[in-house]
Legacy VTK file of the C-alpha trace (Angstrom):
# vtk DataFile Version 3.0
C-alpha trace
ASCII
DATASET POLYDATA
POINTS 627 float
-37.537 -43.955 -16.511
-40.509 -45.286 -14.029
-41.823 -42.840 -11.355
-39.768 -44.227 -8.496
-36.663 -43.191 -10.801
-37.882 -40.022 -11.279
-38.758 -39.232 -7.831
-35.587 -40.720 -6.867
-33.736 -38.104 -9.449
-35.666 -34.831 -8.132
-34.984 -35.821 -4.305
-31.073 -35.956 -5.484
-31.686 -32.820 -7.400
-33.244 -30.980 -4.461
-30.854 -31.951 -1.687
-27.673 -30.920 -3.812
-29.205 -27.741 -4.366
-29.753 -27.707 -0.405
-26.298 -29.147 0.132
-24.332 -26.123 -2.429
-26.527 -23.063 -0.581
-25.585 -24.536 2.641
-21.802 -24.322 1.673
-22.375 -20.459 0.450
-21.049 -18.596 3.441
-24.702 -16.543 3.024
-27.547 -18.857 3.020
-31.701 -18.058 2.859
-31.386 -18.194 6.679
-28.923 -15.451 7.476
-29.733 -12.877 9.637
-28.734 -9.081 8.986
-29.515 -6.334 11.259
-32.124 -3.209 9.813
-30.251 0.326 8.821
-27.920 1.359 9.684
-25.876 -2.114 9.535
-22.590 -0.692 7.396
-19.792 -0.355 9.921
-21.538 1.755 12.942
-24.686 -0.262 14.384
-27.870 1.789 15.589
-26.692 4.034 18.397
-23.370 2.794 18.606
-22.798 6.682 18.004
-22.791 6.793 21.766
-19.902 4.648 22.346
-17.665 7.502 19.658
-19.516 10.252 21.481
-17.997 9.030 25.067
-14.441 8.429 23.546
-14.521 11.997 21.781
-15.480 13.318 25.459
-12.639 11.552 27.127
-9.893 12.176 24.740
-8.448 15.369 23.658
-6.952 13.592 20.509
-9.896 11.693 19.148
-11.584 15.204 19.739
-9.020 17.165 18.069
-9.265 14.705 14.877
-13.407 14.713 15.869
-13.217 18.358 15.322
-10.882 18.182 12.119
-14.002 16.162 10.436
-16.735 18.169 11.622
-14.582 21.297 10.556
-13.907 19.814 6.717
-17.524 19.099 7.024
-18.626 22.698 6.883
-16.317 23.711 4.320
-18.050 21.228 1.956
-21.625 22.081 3.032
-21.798 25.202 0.938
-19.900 23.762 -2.216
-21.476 22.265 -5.300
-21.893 18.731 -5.920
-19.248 16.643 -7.986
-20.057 16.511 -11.697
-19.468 14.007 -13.772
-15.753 14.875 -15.215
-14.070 12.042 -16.735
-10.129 11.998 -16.978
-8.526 10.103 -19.666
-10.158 6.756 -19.060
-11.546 7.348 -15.570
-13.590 8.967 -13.383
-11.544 7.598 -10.381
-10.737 11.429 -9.072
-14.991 12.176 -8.965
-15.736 8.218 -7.126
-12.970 9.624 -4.471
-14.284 12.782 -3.614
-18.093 11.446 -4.071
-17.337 8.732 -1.091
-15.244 11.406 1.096
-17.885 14.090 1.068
-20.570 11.473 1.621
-18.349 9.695 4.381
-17.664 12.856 6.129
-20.910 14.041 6.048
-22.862 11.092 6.752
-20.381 10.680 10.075
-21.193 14.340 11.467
-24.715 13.922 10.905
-24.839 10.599 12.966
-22.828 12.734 15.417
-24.278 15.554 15.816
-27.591 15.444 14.421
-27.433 18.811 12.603
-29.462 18.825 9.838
-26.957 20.691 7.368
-24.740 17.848 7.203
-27.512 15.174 6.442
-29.198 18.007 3.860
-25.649 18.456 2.019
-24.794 14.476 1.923
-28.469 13.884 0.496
-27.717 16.641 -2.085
-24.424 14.606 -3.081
-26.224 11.352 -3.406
-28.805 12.259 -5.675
-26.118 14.092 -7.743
-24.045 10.761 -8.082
-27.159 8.724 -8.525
-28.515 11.187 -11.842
-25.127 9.992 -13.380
-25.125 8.497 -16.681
-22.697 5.526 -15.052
-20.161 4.880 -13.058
-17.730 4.309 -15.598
-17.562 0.471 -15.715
-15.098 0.510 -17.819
-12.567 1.332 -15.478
-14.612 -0.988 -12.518
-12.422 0.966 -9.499
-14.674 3.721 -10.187
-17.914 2.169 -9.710
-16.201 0.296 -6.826
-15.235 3.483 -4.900
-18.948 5.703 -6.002
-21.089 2.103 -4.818
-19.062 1.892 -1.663
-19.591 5.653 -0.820
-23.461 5.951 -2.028
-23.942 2.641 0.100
-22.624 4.141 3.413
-24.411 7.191 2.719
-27.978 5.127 2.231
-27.527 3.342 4.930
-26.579 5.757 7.125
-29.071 8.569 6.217
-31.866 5.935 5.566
-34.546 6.409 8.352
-33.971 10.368 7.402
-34.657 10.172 3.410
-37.863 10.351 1.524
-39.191 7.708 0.026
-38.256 9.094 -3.359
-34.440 9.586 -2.522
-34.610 6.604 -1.320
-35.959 4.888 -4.548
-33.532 7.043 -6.447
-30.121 6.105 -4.849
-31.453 2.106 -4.681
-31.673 2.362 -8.239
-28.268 4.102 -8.320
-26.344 1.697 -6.453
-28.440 -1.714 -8.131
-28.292 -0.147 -11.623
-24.463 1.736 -12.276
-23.246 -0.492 -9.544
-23.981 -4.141 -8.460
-25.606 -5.029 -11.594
-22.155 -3.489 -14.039
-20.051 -6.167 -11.364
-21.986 -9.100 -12.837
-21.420 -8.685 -16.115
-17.952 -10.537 -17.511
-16.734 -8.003 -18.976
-16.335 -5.612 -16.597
-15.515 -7.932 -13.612
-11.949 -9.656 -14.706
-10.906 -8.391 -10.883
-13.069 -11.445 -9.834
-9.588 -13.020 -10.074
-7.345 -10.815 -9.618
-4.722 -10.907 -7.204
-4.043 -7.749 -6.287
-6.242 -4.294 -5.335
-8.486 -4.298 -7.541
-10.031 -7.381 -6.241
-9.919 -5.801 -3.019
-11.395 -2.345 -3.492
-13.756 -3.633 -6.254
-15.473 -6.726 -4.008
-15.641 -4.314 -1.026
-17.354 -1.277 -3.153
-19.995 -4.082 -4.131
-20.658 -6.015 -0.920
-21.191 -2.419 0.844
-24.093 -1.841 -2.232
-25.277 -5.363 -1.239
-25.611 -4.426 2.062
-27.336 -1.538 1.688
-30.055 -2.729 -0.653
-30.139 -6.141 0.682
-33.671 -5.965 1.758
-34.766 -5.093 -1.182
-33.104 -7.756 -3.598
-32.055 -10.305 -1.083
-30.965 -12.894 -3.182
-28.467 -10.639 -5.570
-27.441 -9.191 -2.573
-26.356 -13.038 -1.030
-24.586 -13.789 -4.404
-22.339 -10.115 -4.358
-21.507 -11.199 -0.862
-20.939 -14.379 -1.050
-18.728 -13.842 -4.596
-16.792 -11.480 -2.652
-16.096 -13.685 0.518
-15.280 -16.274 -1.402
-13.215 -14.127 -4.100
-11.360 -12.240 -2.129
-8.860 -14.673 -0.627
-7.196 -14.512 -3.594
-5.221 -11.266 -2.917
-5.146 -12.112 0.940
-3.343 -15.350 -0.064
-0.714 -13.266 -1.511
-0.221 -11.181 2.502
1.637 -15.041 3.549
3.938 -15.878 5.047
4.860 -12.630 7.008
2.350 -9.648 5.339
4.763 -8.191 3.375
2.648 -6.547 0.691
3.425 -6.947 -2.808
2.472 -3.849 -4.473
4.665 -1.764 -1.796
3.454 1.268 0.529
0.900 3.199 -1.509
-0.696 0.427 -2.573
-1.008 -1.053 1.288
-3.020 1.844 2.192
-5.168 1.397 -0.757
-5.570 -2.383 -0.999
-5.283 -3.600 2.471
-7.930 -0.452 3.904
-10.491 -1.760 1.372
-10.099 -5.485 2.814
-10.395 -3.942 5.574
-13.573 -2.238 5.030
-14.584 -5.242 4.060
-14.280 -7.452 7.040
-15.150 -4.658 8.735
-18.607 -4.703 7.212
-19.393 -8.008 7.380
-18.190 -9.005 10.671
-20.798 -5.954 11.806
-23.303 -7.081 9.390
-23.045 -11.074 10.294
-21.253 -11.041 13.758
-18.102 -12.895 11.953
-15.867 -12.374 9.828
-15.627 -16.114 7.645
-12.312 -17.188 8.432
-10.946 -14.106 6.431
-8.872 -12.441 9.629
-6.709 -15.578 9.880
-5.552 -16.098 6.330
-2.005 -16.728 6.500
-0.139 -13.645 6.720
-3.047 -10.846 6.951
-2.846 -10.050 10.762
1.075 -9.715 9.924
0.958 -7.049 7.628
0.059 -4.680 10.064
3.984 -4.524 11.094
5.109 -4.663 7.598
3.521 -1.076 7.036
4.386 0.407 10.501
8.121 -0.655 9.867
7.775 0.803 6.325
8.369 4.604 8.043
11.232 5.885 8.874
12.589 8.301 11.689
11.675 10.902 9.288
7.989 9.742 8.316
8.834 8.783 4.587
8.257 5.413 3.304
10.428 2.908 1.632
8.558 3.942 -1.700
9.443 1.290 -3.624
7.191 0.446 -6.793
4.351 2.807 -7.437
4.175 4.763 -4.320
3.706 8.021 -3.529
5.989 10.738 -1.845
4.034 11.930 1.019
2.947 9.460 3.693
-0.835 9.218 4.841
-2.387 8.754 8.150
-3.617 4.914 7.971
-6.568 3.968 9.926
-6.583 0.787 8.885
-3.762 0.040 10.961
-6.064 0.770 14.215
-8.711 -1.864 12.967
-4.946 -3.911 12.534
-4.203 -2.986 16.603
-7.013 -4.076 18.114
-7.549 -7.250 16.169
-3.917 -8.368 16.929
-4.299 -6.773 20.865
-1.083 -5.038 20.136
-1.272 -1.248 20.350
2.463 -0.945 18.909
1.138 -1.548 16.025
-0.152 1.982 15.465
3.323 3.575 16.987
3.787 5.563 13.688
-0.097 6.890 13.220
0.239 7.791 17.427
2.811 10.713 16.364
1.365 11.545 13.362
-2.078 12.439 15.207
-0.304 13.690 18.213
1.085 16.175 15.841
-1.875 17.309 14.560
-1.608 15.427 11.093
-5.256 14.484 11.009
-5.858 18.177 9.878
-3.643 17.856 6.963
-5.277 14.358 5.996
-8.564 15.727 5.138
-8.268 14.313 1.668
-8.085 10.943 2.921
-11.679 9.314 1.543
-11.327 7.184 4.448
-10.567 9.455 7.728
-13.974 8.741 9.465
-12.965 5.275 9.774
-10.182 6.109 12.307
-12.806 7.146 14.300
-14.531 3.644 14.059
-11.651 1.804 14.753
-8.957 4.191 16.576
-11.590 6.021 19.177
-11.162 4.647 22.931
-7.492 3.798 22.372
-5.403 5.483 24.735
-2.491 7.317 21.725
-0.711 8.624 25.107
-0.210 5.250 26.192
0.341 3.666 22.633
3.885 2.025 23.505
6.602 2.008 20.681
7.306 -1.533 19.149
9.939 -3.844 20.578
11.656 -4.977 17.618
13.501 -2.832 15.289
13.623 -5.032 12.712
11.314 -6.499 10.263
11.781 -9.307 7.365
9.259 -10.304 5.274
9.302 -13.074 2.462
6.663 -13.960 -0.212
6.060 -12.134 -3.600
8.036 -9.262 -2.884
10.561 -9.878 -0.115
11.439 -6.510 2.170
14.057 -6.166 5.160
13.208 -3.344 7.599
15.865 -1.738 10.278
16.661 0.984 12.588
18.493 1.724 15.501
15.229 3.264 17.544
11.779 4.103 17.231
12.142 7.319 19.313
15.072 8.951 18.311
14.039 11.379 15.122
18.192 10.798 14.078
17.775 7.158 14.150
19.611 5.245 11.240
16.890 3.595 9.117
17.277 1.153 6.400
15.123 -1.109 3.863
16.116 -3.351 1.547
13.899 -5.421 -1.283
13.838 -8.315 -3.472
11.331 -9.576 -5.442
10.398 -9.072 -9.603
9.399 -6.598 -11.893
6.428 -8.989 -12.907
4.550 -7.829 -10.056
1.412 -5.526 -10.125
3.105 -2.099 -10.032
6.601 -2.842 -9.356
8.944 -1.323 -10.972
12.624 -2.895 -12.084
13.569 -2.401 -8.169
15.119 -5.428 -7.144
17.932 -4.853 -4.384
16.932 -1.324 -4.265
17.295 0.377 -0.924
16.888 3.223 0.750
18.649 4.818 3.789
18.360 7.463 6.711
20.291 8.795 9.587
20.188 12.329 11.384
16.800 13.151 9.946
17.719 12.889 6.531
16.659 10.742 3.573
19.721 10.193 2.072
19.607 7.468 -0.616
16.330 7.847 -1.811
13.435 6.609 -4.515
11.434 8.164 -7.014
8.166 6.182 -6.596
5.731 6.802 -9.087
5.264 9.013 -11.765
1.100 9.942 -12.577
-0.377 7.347 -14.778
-2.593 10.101 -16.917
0.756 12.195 -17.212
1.597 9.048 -19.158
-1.319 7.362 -20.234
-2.505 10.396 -22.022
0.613 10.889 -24.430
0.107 7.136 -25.385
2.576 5.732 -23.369
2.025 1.763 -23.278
2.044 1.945 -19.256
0.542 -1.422 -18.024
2.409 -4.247 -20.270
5.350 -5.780 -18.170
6.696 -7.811 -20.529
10.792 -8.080 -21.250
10.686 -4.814 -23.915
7.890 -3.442 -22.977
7.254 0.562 -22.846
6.237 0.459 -19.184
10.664 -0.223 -19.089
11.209 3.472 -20.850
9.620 5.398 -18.929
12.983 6.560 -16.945
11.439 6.275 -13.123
10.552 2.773 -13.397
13.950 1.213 -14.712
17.292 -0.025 -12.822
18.860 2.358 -14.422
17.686 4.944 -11.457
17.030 2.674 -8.431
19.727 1.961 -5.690
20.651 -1.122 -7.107
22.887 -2.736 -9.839
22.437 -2.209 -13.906
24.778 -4.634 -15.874
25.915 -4.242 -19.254
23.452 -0.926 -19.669
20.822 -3.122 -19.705
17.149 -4.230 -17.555
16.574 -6.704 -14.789
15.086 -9.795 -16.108
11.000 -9.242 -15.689
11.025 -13.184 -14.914
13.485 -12.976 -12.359
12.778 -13.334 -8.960
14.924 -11.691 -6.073
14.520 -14.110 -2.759
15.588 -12.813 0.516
18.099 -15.356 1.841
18.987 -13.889 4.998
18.243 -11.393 8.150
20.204 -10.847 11.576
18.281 -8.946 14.184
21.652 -8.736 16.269
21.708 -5.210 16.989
25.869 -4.366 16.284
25.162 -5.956 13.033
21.516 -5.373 11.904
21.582 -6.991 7.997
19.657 -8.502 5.539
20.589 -10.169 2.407
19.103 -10.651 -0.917
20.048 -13.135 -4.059
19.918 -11.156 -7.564
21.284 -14.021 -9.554
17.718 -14.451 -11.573
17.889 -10.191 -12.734
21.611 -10.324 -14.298
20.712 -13.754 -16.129
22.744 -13.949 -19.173
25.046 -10.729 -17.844
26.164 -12.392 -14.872
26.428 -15.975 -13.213
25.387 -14.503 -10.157
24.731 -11.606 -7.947
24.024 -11.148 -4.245
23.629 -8.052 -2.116
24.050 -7.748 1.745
23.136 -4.264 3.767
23.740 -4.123 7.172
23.711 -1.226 10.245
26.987 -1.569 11.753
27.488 -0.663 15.599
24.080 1.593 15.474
26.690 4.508 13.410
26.787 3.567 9.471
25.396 1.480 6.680
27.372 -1.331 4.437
26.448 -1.896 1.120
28.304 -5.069 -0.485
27.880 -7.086 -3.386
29.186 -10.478 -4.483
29.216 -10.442 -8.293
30.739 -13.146 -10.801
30.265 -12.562 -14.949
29.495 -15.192 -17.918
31.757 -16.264 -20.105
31.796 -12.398 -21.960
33.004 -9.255 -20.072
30.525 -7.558 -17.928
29.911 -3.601 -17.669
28.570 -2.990 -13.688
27.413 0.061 -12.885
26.580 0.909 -8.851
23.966 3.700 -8.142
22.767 5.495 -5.472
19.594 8.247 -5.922
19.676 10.919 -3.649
18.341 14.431 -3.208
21.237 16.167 -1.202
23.649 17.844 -2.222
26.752 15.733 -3.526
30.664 17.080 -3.422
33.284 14.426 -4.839
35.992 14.655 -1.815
38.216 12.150 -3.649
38.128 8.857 -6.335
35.907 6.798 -3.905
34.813 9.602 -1.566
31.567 11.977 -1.799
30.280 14.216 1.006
26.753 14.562 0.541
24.926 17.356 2.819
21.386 18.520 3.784
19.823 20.937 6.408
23.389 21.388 8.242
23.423 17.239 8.198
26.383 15.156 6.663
27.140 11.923 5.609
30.115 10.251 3.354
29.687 7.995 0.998
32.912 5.555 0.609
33.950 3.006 -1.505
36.572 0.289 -0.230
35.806 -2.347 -2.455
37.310 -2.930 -5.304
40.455 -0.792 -5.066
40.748 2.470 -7.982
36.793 2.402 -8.373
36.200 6.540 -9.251
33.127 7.823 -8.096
30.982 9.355 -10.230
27.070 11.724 -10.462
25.113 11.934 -12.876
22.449 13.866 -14.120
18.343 12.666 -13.419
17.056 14.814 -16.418
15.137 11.942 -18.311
15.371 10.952 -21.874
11.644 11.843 -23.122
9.082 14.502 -23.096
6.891 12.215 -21.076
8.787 12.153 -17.883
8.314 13.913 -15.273
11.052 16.231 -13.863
13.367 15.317 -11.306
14.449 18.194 -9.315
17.002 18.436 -6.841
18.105 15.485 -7.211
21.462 13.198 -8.353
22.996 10.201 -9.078
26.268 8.765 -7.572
27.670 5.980 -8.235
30.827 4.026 -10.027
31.356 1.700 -12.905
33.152 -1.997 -13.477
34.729 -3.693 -16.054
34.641 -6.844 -15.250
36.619 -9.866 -17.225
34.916 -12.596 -18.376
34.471 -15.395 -16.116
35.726 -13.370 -12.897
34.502 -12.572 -9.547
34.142 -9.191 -7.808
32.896 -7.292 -4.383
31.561 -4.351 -3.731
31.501 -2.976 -0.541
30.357 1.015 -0.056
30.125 2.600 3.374
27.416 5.148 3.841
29.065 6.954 7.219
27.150 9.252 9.317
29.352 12.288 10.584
29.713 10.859 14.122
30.991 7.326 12.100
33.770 8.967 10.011
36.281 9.470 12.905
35.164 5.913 14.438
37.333 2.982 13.653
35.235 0.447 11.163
35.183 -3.245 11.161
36.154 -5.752 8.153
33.487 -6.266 5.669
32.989 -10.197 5.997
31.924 -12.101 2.753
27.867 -12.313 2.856
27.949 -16.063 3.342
29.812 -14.769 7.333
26.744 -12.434 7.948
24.409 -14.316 9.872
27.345 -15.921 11.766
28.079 -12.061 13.425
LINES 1 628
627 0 1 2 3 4 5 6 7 8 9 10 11 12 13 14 15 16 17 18 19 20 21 22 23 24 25 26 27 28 29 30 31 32 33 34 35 36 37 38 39 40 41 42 43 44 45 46 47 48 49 50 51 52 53 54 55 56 57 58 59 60 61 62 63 64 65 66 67 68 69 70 71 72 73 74 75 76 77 78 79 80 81 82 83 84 85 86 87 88 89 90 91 92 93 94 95 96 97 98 99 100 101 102 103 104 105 106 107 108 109 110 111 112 113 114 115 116 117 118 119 120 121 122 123 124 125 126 127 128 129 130 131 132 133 134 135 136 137 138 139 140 141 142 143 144 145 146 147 148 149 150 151 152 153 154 155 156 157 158 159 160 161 162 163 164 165 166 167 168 169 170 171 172 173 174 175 176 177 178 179 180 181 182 183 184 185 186 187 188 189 190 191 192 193 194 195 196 197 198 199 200 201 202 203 204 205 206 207 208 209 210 211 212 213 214 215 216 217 218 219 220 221 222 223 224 225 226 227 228 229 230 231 232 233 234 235 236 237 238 239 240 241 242 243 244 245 246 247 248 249 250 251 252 253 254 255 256 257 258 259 260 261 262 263 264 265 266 267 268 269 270 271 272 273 274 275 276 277 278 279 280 281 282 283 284 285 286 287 288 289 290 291 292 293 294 295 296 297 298 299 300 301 302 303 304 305 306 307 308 309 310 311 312 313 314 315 316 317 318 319 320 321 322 323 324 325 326 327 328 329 330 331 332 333 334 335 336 337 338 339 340 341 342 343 344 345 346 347 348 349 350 351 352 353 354 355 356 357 358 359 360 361 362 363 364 365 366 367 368 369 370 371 372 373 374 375 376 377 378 379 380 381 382 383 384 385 386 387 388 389 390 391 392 393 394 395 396 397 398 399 400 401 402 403 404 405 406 407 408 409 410 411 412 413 414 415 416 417 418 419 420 421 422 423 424 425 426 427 428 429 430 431 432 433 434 435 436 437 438 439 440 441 442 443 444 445 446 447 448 449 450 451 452 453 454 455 456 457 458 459 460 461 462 463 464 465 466 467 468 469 470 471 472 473 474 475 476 477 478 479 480 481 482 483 484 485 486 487 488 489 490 491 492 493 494 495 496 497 498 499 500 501 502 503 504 505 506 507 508 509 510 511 512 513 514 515 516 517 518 519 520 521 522 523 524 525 526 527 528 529 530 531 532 533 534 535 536 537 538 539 540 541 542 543 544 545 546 547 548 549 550 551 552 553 554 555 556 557 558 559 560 561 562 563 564 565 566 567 568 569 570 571 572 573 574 575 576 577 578 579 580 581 582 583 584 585 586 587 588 589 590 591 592 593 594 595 596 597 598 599 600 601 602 603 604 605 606 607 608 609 610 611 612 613 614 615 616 617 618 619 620 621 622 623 624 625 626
């Protein structure tokens, strides 16, 4: 090769190399403001101070901070405690003290609060690790020690700071780049989320310091974390359900959050199909009463989400935070002190007007994609309000559970058909329970919350929904005599049935229909109807039960098919790794269907002023969207 070649060769070298950093969304030339640059700019604390002064309620949840603040200030740092295979519980409480703290002390300036979050730095930083073998605990400690360095940083020493550097580039960025501890690279659910926002926040804060590893974090995560945001199209229904939501969607959150403060934009990631959608998906996911639709692994209680103010102001539409407006106006901020995350309302929620937040003008909400959900109610302000969600989707998805046409229902206050959600993963985990493999006959299938055999939904032949089957929603009607939404099982009951469709409608604002469209195989075919709820039930007669709660009523009645008996039965699970079920009971009825037949099942969940009212004919589901 002559020298003109070879020059030739190293100017083609050089210019790709030019040409692939210039296509990183980071490049050499990027400009990033000094500390503090995570979330809350130098002196921005004057814009919060202003709201806080011209708001009782931002006060009131001001005060609620500053309060929890002083409770921690005299207790000892978190030790390093692992449970079962993480140390998820000690990342958690490390970011909300630090959080907490780090927000009164930029608020206040009172030295107790920057002395005590200091104290809880260098406690995480003298950790052996992070635990990077469960990476959602490094995630949450980096993303906590990160705010907390940034946001202290022109008060530390010189040594602390040198200590918690070390902390975050040692048992945090530097784990994330090795392969085995970063599969979430990939992923699409959560963990992508939480785990690429925990390490762009330690990029951030140490990224004049190691500028270069700091552009790679943040440039893997911008680029990586599409992948879960991909999975928020068409509508923002959110696969993994409720819980989930508030953990995976806050943390993308966070993210954009950070980076459009950082970098003045946000890199396209706001207007991903889908993401600015899911915003209504969790506001409709609350009903009259405050409970969720808990389907999949989701918790019981519902949590104040702040993310959903970021959500309102991106999207200019303060309906958006309808839900979080009552929970604060009723004080709930003071029993969300646990939430990691409560400063942030403050970044996002302070200077919004919650007396004028207006309620949202739809009341219903369909969403389709991984995990199709149907949303309704008869009004956002009245606390008796008939509520109603249905869902398709698969048991293959991260943390469902065998769900599919589940639904739950309330009316006059009261939850009446209801889900478990979750059960505690250590409560299982720890007696060896094979939690996490979804496949056909897996464990994860035993464990009795987490089966058909206990959701509002069908179970054919006493057996499971198919984990490749996929429930699409095939229909909605916002009309609002005839709210409904339908849903195709055919793929669950594969091999038990030739197919399987379920409709669930509000009729005339005063009850709920529940009817299925069923035909078998060529074998007979066992069907077996359930509804969960945690009333008390009284069998009034063969397709009649009067279930009651808190003085409230409602009657459950089947019309279709003719000399179905009603049945309950008992939620005391099959092994010593369950968790209890309480107050709680099955009802439902059982098929026999002939081979190569066709059936409907149509039950009528009335509330008490609905029983005396005179009902309309069921139409066949293909009829709905025609009413």
């Amino acid at each position: 090769m002559n020298r003109r070649h070879i020059f030739l060769l190293a100017f083609c070298i050089q210019v790709c190399l030019r040409l692939s950093a210039q296509d990183k969304p980071l490049t050499v030339t990027t400009k990033l403001p000094g500390h503090p640059r995570i979330l809350l700019l130098s002196r921005e604390e004057a814009l919060l101070k202003r709201a806080v002064a011209a708001d009782k309620t931002w006060s009131s949840v001001h005060q609620v901070i500053l309060a929890e603040c002083d409770r921690i200030v005299p207790t000892p740092p978190v030790e390093r405690i692992q449970i079962g295979r993480r140390l998820l519980d000690k990342s958690r409480e490390a970011l909300r003290r630090i959080f907490f703290l780090s927000y009164a002390w930029r608020m206040t300036g009172q030295e107790k609060y920057r002395t005590r979050a200091e104290k809880e730095l260098l406690a995480v930083s003298a950790f052996s690790d992070w635990n990077p073998s469960h990476f959602l605990d490094v995630a949450e400690m980096t993303l906590g020690v990160a705010i907390g360095y940034d946001w202290l940083y022109a008060d530390l020493s010189e040594a602390s700071r040198a200590t918690i550097r070390d902390a975050i580039l040692k048992k945090g960025i530097e784990p994330s780049l090795d392969p085995k501890n970063n599969s979430w690279l990939t992923a699409t659910h959560n963990w992508n989320q939480v785990c690429n926002a925990g390490m762009a926040y330690g990029a951030l804060a140490i990224y004049e310091d190691k500028p270069e590893l700091a552009r790679t974090v943040l440039n893997r995560a911008i680029e990586s974390i599409v992948l879960p945001m991909d999975d928020y199209a068409p509508d923002g229904a959110y696969p993994e359900g409720y819980s989930y939501w508030g953990y995976g969607t806050s943390f993308n959150v966070l993210f954009i959050s950070a980076i459009e403060k950082a970098f003045g934009q946000d890199f396209g990631l706001v207007q991903r199909p889908g993401f600015l959608k899911t915003a209504g998906y969790m506001t409709n996911m609350a009903g009259p009463s405050g409970m969720s639709f808990n389907y999949a692994d989701a918790g019981k209680n519902p949590e104040l989400q702040p993310a959903l103010f970021w959500f309102a102001n991106k999207a200019r539409d303060p309906s958006l935070v309808w839900v979080e407006r009552g929970r604060l106006l009723r004080g709930e901020a003071a029993a969300n002190v646990s939430d990691r995350l409560l400063p942030s309302i403050m970044l996002w929620g302070a200077g919004m007007n919650v007396d004028k937040i207006p309620a949202p003008a739809s009341t219903t909400w369909t969403g389709a994609g991984r995990n199709p959900v149907a949303l309704m109610r008869t009004s956002w302000t009245d606390p008796a309000a008939i509520f109603v969600g249905i869902k398709g989707g698969t048991p293959s998805s991260n943390h469902a559970h065998m769900d599919a046409g589940s639904f739950v229902m309330e009316a006059d206050g009261v939850r009446w058909a209801m889900d478990f959600g979750m059960q505690d993963y250590n409560s299982l985990e720890s007696k060896g329970v094979d939690l996490w493999n979804r496949k056909q006959n897996s464990q994860r299938w035993e464990v009795y919350r987490y089966s058909n055999r206990v959701h509002n939904t069908l179970m054919v032949n006493d057996s499971l929904q198919r984990v490749d089957g996929f429930a699409s929603l095939t229909g909605s009607s916002r009309n609002p005599l005839f709210q409904s939404a339908t849903v195709n099982l055919s793929e669950l009951y594969k091999g038990s049935l030739t197919s399987a469709s379920r409709g669930i409608a509000i009729v005339d604002q005063a009850y709920v229909v529940v009817r299925d469209e069923i035909a078998a195989v060529a074998s007979p075919a066992r069907v077996r109807w359930t509804m969960l709820t945690g009333t008390d039930v009284k069998l009034i007669g063969k397709n009649r039960a009067e279930l009651t709660k808190a003085g409230k009523k409602l009657i459950v009645e089947v019309q279709e098919p003719a000399g179905i008996t009603l049945q309950t039965w008992t939620t005391n699970p099959p092994h010593s790794y369950d968790a209890p079920n309480p107050g709680t009971t099955l009802l439902g009825f059982e098929l026999a269907m002939p081979a190569h037949t066709k059936d409907v099942l149509t039950v009528l969940l009335l509330t008490e002023k609905a029983v005396s009212q005179l009902k309309k004919p069921v139409l066949p589901l293909g009829d709905w969207l025609r009413k």
